[in-house]
DOVO-747704 format. One line per field, with one value per residue (C-alpha): residue in one letter; x, y, z; residue number from 0. Coordinates in pm, whole numbers, plus 50000, padded with zeros to 5 digits. Each point is the difference from the previous one (the first is absolute). Example, Ala and Ser with C-alpha at 12.3 -4.5 7.8 and 13.67 -1.06 7.14 Angstrom:
# DOVO-747704
rest c(a, s)
X c(51230, 50137)
Y c(49550, 50344)
Z c(50780, 49934)
nr c(0, 1)
# end
This chain:
# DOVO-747704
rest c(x, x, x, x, x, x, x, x, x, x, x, x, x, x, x, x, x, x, x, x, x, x, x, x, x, x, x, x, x, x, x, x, x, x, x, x, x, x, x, x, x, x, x, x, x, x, x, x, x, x, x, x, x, x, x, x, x, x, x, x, x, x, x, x, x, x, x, x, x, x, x, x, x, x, x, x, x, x, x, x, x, x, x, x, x, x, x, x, x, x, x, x, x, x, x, x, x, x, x, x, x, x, x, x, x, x, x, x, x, x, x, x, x, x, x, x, x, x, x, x, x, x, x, x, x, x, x, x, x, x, x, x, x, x, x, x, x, x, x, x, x, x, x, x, x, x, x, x, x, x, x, x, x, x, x, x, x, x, x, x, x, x, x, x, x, x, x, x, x, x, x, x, x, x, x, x, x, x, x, x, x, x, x, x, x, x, x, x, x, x, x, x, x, x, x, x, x, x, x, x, x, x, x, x, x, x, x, x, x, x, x, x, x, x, x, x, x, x, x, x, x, x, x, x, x, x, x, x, x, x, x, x, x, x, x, x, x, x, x, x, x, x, x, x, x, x, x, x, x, x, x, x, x, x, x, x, x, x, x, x, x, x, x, x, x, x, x, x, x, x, x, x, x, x, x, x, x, x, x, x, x, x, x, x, x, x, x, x, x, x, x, x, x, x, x, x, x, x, x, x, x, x, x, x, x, x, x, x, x, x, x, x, x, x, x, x, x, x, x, x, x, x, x, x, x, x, x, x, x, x, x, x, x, x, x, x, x, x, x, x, x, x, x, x, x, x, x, x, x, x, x, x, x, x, x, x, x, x, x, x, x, x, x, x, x, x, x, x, x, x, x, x, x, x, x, x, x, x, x, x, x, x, x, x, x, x, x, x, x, x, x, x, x, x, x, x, x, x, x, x, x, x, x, x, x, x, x, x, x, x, x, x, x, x, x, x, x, x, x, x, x, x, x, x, x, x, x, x, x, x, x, x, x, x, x, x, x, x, x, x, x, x, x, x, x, x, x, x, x, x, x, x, x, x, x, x, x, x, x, x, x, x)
X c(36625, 49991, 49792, 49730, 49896, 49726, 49904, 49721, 49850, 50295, 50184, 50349, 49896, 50350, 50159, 49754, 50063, 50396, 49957, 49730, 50327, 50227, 49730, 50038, 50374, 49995, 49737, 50308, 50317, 50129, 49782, 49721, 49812, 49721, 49687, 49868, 49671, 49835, 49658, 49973, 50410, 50260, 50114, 50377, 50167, 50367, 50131, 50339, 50243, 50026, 49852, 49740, 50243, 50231, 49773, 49775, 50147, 49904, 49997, 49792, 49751, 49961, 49900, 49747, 49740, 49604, 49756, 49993, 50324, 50104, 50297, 50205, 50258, 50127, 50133, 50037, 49857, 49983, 50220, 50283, 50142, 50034, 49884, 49769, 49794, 49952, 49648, 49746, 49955, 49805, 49848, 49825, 49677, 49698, 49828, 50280, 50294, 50018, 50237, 50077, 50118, 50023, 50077, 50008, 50132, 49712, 50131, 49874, 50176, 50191, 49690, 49834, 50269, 50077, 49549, 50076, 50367, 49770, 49719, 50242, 50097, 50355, 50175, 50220, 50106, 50056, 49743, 49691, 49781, 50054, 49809, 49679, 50077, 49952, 49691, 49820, 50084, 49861, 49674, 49705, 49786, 49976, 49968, 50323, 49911, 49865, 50306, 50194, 49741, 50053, 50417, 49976, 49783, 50328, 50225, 50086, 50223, 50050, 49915, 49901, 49980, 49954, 49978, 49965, 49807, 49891, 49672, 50041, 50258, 49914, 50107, 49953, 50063, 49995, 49739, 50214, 50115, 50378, 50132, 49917, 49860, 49832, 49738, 50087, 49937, 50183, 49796, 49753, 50250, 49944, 50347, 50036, 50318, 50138, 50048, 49859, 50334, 50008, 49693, 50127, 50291, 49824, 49763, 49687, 49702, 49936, 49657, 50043, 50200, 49865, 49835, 50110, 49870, 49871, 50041, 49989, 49950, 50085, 49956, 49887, 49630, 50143, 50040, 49849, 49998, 49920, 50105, 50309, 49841, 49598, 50113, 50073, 49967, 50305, 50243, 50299, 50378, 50189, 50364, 50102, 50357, 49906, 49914, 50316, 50271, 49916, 49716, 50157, 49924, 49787, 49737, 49663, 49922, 49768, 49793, 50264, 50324, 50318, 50122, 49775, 50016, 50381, 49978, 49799, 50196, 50261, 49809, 49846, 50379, 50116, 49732, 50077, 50340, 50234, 50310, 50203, 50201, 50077, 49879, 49778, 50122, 49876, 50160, 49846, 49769, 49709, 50126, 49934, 49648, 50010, 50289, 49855, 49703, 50241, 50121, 49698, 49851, 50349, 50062, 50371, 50096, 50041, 50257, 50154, 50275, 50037, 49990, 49926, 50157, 49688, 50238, 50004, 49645, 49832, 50223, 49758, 49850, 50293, 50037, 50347, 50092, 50360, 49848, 49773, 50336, 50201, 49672, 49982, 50344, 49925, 49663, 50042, 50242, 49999, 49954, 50273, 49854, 49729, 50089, 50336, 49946, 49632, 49790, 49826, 49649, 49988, 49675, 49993, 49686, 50179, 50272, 49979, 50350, 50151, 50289, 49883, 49920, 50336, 50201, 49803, 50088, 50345, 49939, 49884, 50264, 50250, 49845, 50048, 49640, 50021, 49690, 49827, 49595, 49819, 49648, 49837, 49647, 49872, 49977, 50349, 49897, 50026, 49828, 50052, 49776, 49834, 49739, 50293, 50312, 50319, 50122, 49913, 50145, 49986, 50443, 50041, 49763, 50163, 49743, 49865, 50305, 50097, 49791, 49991, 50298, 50210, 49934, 50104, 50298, 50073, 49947, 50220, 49738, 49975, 49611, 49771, 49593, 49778, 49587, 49782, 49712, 49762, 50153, 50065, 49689, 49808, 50315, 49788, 49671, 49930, 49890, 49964, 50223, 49804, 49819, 50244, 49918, 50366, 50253, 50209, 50172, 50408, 49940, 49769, 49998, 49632, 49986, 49673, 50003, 50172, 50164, 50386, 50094, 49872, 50194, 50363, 50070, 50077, 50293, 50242, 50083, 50009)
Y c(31946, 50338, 50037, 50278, 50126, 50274, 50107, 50282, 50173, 49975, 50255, 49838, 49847, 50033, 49811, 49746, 49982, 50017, 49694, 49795, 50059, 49770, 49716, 50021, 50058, 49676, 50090, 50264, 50106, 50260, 50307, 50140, 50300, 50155, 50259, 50179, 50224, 50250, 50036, 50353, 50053, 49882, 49634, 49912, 49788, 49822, 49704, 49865, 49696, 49703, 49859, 50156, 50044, 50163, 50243, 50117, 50151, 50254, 50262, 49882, 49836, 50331, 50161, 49758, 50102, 49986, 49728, 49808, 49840, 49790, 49827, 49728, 49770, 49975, 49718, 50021, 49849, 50316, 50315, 49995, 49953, 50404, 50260, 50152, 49672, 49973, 49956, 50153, 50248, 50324, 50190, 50348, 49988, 50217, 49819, 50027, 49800, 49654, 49739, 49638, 49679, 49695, 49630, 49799, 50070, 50120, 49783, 50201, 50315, 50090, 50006, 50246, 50187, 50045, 50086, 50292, 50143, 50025, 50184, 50206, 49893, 50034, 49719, 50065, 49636, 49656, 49846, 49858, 50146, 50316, 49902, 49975, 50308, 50171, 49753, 50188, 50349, 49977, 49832, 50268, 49749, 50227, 49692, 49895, 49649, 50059, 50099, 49680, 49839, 50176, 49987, 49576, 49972, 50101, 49746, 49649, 49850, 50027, 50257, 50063, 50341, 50248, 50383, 50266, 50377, 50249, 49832, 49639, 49669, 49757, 49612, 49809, 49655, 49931, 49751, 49688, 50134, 49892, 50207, 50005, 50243, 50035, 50251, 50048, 50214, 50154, 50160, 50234, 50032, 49764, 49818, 49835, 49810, 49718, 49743, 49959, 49999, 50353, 50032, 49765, 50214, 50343, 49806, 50028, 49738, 49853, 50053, 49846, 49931, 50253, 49823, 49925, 50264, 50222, 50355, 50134, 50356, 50082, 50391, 50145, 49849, 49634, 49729, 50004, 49687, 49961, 49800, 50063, 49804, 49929, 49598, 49903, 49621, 50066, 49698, 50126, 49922, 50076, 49947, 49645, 50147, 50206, 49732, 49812, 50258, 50371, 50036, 49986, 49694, 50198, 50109, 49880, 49987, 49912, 49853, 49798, 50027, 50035, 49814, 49700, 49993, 49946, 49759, 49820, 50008, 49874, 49713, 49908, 50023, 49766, 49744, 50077, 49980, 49813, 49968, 49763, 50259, 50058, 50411, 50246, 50320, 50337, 50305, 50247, 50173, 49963, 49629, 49893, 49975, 49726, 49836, 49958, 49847, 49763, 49916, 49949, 49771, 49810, 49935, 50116, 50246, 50351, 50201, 50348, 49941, 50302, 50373, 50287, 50322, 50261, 50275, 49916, 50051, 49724, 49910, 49928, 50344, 50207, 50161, 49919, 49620, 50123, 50088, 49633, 49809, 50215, 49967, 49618, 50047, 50219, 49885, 49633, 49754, 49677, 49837, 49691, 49835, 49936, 49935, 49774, 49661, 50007, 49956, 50301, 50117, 50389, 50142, 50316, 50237, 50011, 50015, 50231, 50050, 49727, 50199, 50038, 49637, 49866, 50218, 49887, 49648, 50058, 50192, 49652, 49775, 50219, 49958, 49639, 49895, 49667, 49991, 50335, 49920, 50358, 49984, 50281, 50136, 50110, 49869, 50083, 50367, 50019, 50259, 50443, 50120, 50366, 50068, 50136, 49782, 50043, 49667, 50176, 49739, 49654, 49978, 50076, 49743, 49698, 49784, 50095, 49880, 49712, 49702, 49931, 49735, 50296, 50233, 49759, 49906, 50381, 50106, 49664, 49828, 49642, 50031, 50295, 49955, 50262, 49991, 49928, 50310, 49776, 49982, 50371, 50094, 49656, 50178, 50350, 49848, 50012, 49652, 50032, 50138, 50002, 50269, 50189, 50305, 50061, 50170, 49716, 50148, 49999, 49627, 49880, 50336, 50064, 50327, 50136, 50415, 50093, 49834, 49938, 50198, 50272, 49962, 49898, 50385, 49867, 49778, 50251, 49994, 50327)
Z c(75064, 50242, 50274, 50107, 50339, 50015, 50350, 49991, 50317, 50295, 50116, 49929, 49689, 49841, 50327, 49916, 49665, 50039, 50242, 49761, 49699, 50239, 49996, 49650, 49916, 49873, 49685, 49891, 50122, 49719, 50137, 50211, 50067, 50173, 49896, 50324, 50000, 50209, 49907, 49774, 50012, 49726, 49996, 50178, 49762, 50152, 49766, 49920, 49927, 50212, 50333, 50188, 50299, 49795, 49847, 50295, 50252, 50318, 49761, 49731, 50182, 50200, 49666, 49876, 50246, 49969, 50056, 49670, 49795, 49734, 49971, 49764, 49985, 49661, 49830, 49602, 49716, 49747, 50044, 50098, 50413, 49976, 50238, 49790, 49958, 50412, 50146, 50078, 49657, 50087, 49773, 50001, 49793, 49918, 50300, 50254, 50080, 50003, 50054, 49892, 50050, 49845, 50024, 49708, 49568, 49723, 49756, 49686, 50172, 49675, 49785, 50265, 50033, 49625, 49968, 50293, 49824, 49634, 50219, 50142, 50368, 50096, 50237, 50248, 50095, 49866, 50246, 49867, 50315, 49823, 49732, 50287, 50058, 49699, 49880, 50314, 49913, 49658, 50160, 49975, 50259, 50313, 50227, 50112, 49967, 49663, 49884, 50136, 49808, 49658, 50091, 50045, 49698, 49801, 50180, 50009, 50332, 50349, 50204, 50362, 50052, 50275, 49942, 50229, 49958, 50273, 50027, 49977, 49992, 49727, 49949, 49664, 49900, 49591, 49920, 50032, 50360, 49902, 50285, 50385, 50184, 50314, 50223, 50340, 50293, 50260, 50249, 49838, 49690, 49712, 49809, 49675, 49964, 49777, 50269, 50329, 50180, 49968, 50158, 50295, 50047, 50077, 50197, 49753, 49946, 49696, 49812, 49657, 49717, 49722, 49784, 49611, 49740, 50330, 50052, 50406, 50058, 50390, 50076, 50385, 49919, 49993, 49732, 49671, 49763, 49645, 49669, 49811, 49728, 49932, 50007, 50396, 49856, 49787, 50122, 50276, 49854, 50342, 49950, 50125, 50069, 50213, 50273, 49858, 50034, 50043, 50261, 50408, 50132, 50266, 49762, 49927, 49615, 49755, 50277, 50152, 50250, 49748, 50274, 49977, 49637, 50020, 50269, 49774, 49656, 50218, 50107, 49629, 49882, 50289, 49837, 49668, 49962, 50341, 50054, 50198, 50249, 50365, 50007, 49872, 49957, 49879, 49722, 50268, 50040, 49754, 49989, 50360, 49997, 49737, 50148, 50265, 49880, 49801, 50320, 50144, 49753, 49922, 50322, 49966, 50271, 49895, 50128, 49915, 49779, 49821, 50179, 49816, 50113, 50001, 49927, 49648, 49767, 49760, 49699, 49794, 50028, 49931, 49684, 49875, 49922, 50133, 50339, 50030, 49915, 50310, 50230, 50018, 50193, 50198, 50108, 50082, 50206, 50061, 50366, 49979, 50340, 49801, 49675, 49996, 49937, 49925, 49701, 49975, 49879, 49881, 49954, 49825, 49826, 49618, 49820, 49738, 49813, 50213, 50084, 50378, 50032, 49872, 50235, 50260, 49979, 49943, 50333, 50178, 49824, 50161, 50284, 50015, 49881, 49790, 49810, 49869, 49912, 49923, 49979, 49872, 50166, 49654, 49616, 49733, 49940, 49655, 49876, 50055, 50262, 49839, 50294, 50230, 50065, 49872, 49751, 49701, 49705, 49954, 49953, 50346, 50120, 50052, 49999, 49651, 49810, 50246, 50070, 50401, 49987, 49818, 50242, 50299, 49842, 49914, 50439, 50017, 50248, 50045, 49943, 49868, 50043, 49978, 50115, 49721, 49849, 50140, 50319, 50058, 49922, 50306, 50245, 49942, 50010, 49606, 49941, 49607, 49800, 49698, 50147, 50213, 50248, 49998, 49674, 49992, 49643, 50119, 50017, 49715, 49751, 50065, 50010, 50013, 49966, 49662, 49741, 50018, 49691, 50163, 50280, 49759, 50163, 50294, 49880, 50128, 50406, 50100)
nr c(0, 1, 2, 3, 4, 5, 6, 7, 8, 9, 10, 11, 12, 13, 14, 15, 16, 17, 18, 19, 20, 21, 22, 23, 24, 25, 26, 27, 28, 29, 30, 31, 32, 33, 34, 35, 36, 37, 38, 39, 40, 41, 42, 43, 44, 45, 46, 47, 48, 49, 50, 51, 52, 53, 54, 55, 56, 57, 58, 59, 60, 61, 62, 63, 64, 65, 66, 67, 68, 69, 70, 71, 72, 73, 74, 75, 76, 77, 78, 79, 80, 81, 82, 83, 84, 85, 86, 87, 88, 89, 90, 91, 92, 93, 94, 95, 96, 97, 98, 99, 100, 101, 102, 103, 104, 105, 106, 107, 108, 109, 110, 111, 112, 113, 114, 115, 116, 117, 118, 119, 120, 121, 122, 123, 124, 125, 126, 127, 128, 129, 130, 131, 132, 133, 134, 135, 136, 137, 138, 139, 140, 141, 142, 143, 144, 145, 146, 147, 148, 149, 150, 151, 152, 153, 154, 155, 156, 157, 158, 159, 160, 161, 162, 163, 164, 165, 166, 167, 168, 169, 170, 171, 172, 173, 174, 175, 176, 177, 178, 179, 180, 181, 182, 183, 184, 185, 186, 187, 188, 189, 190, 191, 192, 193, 194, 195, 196, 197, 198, 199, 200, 201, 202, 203, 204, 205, 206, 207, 208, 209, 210, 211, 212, 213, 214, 215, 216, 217, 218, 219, 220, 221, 222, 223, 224, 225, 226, 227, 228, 229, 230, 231, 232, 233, 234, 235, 236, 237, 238, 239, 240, 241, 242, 243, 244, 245, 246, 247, 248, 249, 250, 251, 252, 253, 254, 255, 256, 257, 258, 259, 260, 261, 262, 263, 264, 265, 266, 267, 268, 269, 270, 271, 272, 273, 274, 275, 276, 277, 278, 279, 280, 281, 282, 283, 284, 285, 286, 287, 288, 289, 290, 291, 292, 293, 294, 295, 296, 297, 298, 299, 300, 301, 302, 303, 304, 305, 306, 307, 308, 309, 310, 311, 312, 313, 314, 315, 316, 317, 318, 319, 320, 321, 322, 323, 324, 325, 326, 327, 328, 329, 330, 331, 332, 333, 334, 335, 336, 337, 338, 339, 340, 341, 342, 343, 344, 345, 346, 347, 348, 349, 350, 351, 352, 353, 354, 355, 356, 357, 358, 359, 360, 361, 362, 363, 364, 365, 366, 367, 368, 369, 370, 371, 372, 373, 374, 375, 376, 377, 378, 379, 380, 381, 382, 383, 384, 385, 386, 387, 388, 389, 390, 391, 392, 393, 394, 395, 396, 397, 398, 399, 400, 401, 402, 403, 404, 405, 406, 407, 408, 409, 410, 411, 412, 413, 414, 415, 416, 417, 418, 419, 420, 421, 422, 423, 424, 425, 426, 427, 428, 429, 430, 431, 432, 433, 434, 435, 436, 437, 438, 439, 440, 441, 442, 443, 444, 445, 446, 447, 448, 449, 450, 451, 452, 453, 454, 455, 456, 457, 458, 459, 460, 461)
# end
């Protein structure tokens, strides 16, 4: 996943920035960093491992001073969860310095890479944004944008970019605009940022979402716009999960409130799939939107039934299946007023390896709960997602060797339902599926930017 924040033209742009990173801690949690500029003066480069709190303190933000910055919340897909592979990359080039970050996984990455090694470039990290990197160094286009051009020409994927130079800030969505990202301002200084709850939380305004296969140019004359791609009818594949699971609740997406859009696959799974039971509750947090919509449609009363301690990060974005089996302890508890005796309703995003979900209901059983239904806010994902999240082989989703009733009886619920495709895509306003404006690929193997033995590579969890 990762998220982006590029703030250019304030004079605490890094504070900005460093603040923008906690509205999206959730889009990665393994590291961080920060690219600061002054305007004819060497870029200030401070990155590291683990939470943006953690990494940024008094000190460091003291030294990443100047009006523009970049920064990046990493979360991996290729390269390993090493220092060297934290975001934002800066480069010195013929042209100057410049600095990148990415959000999103070039799924033909090894091919490129292998094309630059034979022409003699020499890679310094495992992360595919690299690979950007050096396709816009060997560019001879003296246009900037030119040269994203000629770099995107050689890659298939996701990718929303924003890079930084002494002269300008620069967002880019691939063609299929898989990954968010958003223009903003904040006073006289223009922001581009992956979700707009980063912009609510240094008190910016929204302009627009950045549209697919678009490049903006912002530099001290204002906002430039132009195509990525000489095709602006080419259809938009926005990620579906991203309104399912990974986006903040908060955020407005893809034309719509992620909010909403939950609130609504909540209510379509309420009508497509009931249960008899005396409460709705929610795995928190990215489950309470639907639950509640459950609830509201149902007509069963929702009530908190499970807490989620907030000192303790996602489990399904860690790294390390080790750490995900630890975290579900840690991170959730039951509420026994509520649960014992009752028939309960648990509404939940996904279940990916199933581990999560089947300690959960042992967690409400304990409890005293006396019937377990889970009902699932998005289709069996069955299939690897290569544009950016981290399920990389079939064996490990559970859903791809088990048939629904399997699953259930795996978690050990009384009932298992997921929404149907179809449904998903009316509860995000996408009323025909045959001709989808969202990537809907981890559910129904549609994957529509490369071919998957290109992408056998990424078999291996890094």
């Amino acid at each position: 996943m990762c998220g982006v924040v590029g703030i250019w033209g304030h004079p605490e742009a890094a504070k900005l920035t460093y603040l923008g990173l906690h509205a999206l801690q959730h889009r990665g949690q393994e590291a961080a960093g920060i690219v600061s500029a002054h305007p004819d003066q060497p870029f200030t480069r401070h990155v590291g491992r683990g939470l943006v709190s953690d990494i940024f303190g008094k000190d460091a933000l003291a030294r990443l001073d100047g009006p523009h910055a970049l920064g990046h919340v990493r979360y991996s897909t290729t390269g390993l969860s090493e220092t060297v592979n934290a975001q934002p990359f800066r480069v010195k080039t013929a042209r100057g310095e410049l600095a990148l970050a990415h959000n999103g996984n070039i799924v033909n990455e090894q091919e490129v890479r292998t094309d630059l090694e034979h022409r003699g470039s020499i890679f310094t990290t495992g992360s595919d944004t690299e690979v950007l990197l050096h396709l816009l160094a060997h560019s001879r286009a003296p246009r900037l944008a030119d040269r994203i051009r000629e770099a995107a020409a050689q890659v298939e994927g996701a990718y929303s970019l924003v890079l930084l130079t002494d002269s300008a800030l620069v967002g880019v969505r691939d063609p299929s605009g898989y990954r968010p990202l958003w223009l903003g301002r904040v006073g006289e200084a223009y922001v581009l940022v992956s979700e707009t709850s980063a912009l609510s939380l240094i008190e910016g305004i929204q302009i627009r979402e950045i549209e697919p296969g678009e490049i903006v140019t912002i530099t001290d004359k204002g906002v430039h716009s132009e195509r990525l791609v000489h095709d602006p009818n080419a259809p938009a594949q926005s990620c579906i999960f991203e309104l399912v699971y990974f986006s903040r609740p908060d955020s407005f997406m893809f034309g719509q409130s992620v909010y909403e859009a939950r609130f609504d696959m909540g209510r379509k799974l309420a009508a497509e799939s009931p249960a008899n039971a005396d409460v709705v509750i929610a795995v928190p947090d990215s489950g309470i939107p639907a639950a509640l919509g459950y609830a509201d449609a149902s007509g069963i009363p929702y009530k908190p039934g499970l807490i989620r301690s907030h000192y303790v990060g996602r489990t399904f974005i860690e790294p390390e299946q080790s750490i995900r089996n630890f975290g579900v302890k840690l991170k959730l508890s039951a509420v026994r007023a509520v649960l014992e005796g009752k028939r309960v309703v648990v509404v939940d995003d996904s279940i990916v390896r199933g581990t999560t979900s089947r300690k959960i209901v042992k967690i409400l059983r304990d409890a005293g709960a006396v019937e377990v239904h889970i009902r699932i806010s998005s289709p069996p994902s069955r299939f690897p997602c290569y544009y950016g999240i981290n399920t990389p082989t079939q064996k490990e989703l559970i859903a791809a060797k088990n048939s629904v009733e399997e699953v259930g009886d795996y978690i050990t619920a009384d009932s298992l339902s997921y929404i149907s495709l179809e449904g998903l895509h009316q509860s995000v306003g996408d009323l025909s599926i045959g001709d989808p404006h969202f990537c809907n690929a981890c559910f129904s193997g549609n994957y529509t930017a490369g071919a998957p033995t290109i992408r056998s590579r990424l078999a291996i969890v890094h």
